[in-house]
C-alpha positions as CSV (number, residue, x, y, z in Angstrom):
1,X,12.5,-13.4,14.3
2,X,9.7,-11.9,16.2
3,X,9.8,-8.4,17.0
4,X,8.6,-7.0,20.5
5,X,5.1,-5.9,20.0
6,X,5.3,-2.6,22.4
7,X,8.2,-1.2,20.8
8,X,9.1,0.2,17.2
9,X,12.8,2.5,16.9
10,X,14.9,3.7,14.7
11,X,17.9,5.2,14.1
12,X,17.9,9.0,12.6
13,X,19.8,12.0,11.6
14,X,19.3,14.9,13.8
15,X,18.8,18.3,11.9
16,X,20.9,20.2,13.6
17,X,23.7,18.9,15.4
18,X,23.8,17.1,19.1
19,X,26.8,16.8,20.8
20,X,28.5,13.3,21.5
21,X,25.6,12.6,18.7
22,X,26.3,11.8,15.2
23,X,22.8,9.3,15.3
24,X,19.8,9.6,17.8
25,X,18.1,6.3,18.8
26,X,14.4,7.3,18.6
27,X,12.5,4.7,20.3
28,X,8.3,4.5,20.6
29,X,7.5,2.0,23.8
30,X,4.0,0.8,25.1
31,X,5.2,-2.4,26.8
32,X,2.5,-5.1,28.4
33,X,1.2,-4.7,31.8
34,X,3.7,-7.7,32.5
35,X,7.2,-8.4,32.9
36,X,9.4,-7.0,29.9
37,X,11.5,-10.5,28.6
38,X,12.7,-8.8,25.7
39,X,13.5,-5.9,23.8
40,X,16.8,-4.8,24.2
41,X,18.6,-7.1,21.3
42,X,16.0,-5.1,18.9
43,X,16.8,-1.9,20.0
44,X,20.6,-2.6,19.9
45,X,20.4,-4.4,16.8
46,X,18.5,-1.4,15.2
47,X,20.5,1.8,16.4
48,X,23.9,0.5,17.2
49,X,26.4,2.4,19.4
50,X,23.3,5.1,19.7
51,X,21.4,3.1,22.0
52,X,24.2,3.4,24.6
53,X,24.0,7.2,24.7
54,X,21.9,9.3,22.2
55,X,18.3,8.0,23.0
56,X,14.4,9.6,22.6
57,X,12.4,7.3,23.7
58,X,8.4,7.6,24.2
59,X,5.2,6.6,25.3
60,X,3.3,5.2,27.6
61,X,5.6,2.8,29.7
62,X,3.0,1.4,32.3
63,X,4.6,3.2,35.1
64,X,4.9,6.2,36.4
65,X,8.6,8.3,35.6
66,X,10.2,7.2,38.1
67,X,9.9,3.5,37.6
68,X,11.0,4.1,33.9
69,X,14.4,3.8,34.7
70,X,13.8,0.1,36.2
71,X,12.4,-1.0,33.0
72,X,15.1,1.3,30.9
73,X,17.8,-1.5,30.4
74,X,15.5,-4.6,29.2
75,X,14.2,-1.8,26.4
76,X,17.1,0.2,25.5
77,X,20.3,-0.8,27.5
78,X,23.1,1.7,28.5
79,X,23.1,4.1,31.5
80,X,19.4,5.7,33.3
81,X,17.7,7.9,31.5
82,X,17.7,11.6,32.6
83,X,14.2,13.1,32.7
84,X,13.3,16.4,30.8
85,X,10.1,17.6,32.4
């Protein structure tokens, strides 16, 4: 199976504990400057129940932050992000 060229993830330990947390999702995205058609089944397939709610993803996402959460669900699935600025 081919895997999405504009994203790479994993899923990690944190070193210190995170609440709700056991696993973080960390998730590196540069999508194309064109519709996203696919994505999330890697990203699910790859971190499991963490993609739902214990997520860091980024990069550079072809938008500016407040269209991110738009192209959140084809990527990662789950609820919005919240934004840390």
């Amino acid at each position: 199976r081919r895997r999405h060229p504009g994203l790479r993830g994993g899923k990690v330990q944190p070193p210190t504990a995170v609440e709700g947390c056991p696993s973080i999702c960390v998730v590196a995205v540069h999508p194309p400057h064109q519709e996203i058609t696919r994505g999330y089944e890697d990203v699910s397939r790859v971190c499991g129940d963490a993609a739902q709610r214990c997520v860091l993803a980024i990069g550079d996402w072809n938008v500016d932050a407040n269209g991110v959460a738009g192209l959140w669900s084809r990527f990662i699935g789950g609820a919005a992000p919240h934004f840390v600025e």
